[in-house]
N, C-alpha and C positions, 0 to 999 in steps of 0.2 A: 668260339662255339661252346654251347652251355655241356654238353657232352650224347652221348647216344641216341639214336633215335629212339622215341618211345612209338611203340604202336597202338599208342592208345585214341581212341576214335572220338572221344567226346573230352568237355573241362574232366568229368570225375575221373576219367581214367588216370589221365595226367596227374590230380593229386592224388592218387592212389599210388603211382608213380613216386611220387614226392616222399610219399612219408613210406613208403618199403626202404628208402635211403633215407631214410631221417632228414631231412632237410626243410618236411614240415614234422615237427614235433608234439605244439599242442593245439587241444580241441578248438580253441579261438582263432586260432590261424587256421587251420584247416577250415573250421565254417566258415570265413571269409573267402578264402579259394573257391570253396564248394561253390559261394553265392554269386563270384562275381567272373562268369565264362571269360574267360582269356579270348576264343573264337570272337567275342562282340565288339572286340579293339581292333581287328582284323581290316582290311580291305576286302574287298573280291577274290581278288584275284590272290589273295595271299592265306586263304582261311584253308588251305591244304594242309600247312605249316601250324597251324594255332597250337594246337598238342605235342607239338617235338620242344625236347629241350635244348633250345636253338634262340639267338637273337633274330628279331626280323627289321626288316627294312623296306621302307616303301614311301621314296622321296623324300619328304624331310618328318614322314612318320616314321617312329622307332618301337619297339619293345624289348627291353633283355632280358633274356634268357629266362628260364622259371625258376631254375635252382636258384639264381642270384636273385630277385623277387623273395622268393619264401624264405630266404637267409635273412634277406634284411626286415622281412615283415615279423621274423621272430628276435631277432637284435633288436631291434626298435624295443622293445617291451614297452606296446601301447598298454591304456587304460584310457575309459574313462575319462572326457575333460583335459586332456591334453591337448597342448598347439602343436604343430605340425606346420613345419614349410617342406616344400619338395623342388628342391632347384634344378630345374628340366624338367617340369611335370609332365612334357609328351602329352600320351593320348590320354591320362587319367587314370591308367587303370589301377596303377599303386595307390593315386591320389585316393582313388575313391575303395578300392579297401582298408588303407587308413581310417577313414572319415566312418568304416561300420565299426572300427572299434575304439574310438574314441569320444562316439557318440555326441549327442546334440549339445551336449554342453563345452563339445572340442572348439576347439580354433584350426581349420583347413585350408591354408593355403599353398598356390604353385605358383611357379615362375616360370615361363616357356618364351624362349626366344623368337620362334617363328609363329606369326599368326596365323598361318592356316591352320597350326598342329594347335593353338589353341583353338581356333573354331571345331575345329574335329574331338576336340576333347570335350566340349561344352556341349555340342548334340550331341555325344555318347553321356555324356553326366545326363540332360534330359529325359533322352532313352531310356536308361540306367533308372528313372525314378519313377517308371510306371510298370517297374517288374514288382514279382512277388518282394524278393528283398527288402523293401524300402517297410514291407508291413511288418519280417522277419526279425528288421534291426533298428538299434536307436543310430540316427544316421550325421555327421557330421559334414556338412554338405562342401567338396571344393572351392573355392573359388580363384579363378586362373588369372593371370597377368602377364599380358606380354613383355618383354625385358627382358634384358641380361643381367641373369640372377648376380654376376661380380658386380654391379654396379648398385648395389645396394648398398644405401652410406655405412661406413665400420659402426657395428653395435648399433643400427638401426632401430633394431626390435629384437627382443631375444625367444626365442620358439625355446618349449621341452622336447622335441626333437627335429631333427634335420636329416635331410637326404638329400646328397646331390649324386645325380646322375650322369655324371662326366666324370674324366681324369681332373682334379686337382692338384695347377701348379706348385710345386712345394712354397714358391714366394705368396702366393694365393692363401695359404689354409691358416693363418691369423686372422687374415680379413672373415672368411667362412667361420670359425670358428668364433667370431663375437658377436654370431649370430643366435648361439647357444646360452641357454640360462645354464644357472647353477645345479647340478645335479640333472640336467640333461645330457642325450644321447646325439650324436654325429655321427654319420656312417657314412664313409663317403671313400672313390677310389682314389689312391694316390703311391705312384710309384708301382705301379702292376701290382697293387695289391690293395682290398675291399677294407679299408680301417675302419674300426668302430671307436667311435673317441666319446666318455665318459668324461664331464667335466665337473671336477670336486670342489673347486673352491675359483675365483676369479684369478688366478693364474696356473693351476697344476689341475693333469689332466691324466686319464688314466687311457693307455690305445694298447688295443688287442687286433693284431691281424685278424679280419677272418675270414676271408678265400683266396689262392690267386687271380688274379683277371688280367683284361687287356680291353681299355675302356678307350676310346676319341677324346681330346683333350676338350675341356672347359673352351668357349669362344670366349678371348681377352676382349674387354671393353676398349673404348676407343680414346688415344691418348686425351681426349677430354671428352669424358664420357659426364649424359646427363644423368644426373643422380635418377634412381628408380622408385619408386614412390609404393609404396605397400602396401597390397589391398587395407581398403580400411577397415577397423574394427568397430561393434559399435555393441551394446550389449543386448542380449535377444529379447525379443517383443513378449510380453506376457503368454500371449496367443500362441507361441511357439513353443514356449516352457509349457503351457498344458499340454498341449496336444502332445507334447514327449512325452510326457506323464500318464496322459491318458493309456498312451500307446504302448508306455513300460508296461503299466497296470494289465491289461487285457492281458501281454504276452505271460505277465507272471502268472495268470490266472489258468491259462494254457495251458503252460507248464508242468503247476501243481494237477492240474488234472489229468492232464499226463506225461506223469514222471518219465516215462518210456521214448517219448516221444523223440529226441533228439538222439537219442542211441538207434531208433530203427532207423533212420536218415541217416545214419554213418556208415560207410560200405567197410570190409574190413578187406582192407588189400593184402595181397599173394606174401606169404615170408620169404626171406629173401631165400631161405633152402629148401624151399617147393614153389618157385614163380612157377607156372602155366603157362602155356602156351596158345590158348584155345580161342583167343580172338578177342579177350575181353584185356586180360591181363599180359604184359610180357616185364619181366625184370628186366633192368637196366642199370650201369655203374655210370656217376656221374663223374665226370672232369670236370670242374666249375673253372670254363676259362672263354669267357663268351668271347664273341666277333664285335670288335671295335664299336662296344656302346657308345653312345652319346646321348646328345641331352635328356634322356628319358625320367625321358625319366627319363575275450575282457572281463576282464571282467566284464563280458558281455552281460546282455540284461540283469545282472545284479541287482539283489535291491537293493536301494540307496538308505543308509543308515541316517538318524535325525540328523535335521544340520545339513544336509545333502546340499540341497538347493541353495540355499543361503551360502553357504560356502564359496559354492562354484561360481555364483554371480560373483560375489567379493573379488573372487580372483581372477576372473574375467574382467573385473572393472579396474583392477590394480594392474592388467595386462595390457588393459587398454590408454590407463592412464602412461603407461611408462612409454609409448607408443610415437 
């Protein structure tokens, strides 16, 4: 269990929640929170729960906890143009606030074992893309694949970062780990405990604990498992680079018109030595030790300096070729 109930009634409450305990940190991560309601990944019958920091469960849908969420959406240290795999991508919800900070020139993909939990992830991606957000942010859009994320050939493809959402066997985490480029990020549980793995050169690697947990183990592939095949990549359509473009442009324009603008949109939540009680805000100490997860699972609008474009295609296409 992620730790205390929060009583908070709505998503902001929750991250307001979040960052009185530091757990979200910075402004990029928090607007990702803010934009992307945790309540929308919900069932019915389970949207009581959306705002506790608590894992939920409902058949072979998951989500963990929100402290472990906004831990790993600030270890990741996205940007801009990076690739992303999420092995367990569940209902999407990580997937798809990755994909607002890593923007149209990312690479987003997930691997989910049970097909319904990807069908449910793909109409909430759809959902998902006729809200305001989608005009707020440059969007790196999911793309889900059913499969057992161990069954991906060793060094298949190598992602700038990685998240698996399950226990990882200790015989396991070579295979996971050549999944990783050079100077990318791994975060994954292993051994009741949230590792972030830093990898610096093709065999030495840099790991930093950073929470306890108590996760469901990885499902092992089958003594002959078929190989899992990777979404494919392909480089983006002309049509699509504008329209990013277009759409960076307008927001920068926004912007400078009103510098103000993203500070009045930020609530400033209770200190932790005057929380409230008044029905909006209540403090809360977290224990980041969620209930047996499983497979769950910027430099935002920046201008892009000369060379932007050119750049990221290149390395989109040297991504693709190595593929």
């Amino acid at each position: 269990m992620g730790g205390a109930v929060s009583s908070g009634v709505d998503n902001d409450s929750l991250v307001d929640n979040l960052i009185s305990v530091e757990y979200i940190k910075t402004p990029e991560v928090e607007r990702v929170f803010r934009a992307v309601d945790r309540g929308f990944y919900y069932t019915e019958s389970g949207k009581s729960q959306a705002y506790r920091d608590m894992a939920w469960k409902d058949g072979n849908l998951h989500l963990s906890a929100p402290c472990i969420y906004s831990k790993v959406m600030e270890s990741l240290e996205l940007k801009p143009g990076l690739s992303f795999l999420n092995m367990g991508s569940g209902t999407g919800y990580l997937s798809t606030m990755v994909g607002l900070m890593t923007g149209s020139f990312g690479i987003n993909h997930g691997i989910e074992i049970h097909e319904d939990v990807a069908d449910y992830a793909q109409k909430k991606l759809d959902d998902f893309k006729t809200t305001q957000a989608i005009d707020e942010f440059d969007f790196s859009e999911p793309v889900f694949t059913v499969g057992n994320c161990l069954s991906i050939p060793h060094g298949a493809r190598r992602y700038d970062r990685v998240y698996c959402g399950a226990a990882c066997p200790v015989n396991w985490k070579q295979h996971v780990q050549s999944l990783v480029g050079i100077n990318g990020i791994l975060i994954m549980p292993m051994e009741d405990q949230l590792l972030k793995f830093t990898r610096k050169s093709e065999s030495s690697w840099d790991c930093k604990s950073l929470l306890p947990v108590s996760f469901s183990s990885l499902v092992l592939p089958d003594q002959l498992p078929i190989e899992l095949t990777l979404p494919p990549c392909s480089a983006p359509e002309l049509q699509d680079l504008l329209r990013a473009l277009i759409r960076r442009d307008l927001r920068r324009c926004i912007e400078e018109e009103n510098p103000d603008l993203w500070k009045c949109m930020r609530r400033t939540p209770p200190s932790k030595d005057k929380a409230t009680n008044n029905g909006n805000y209540t403090s809360f100490n977290i224990v980041p030790f969620p209930l047996a997860d499983s497979d769950d699972d910027s430099d935002l609008d920046s201008d892009y300096e000369p060379g932007y474009i050119q750049r990221h295609i290149m390395s989109r296409e040297s991504f693709f070729e190595n593929s």
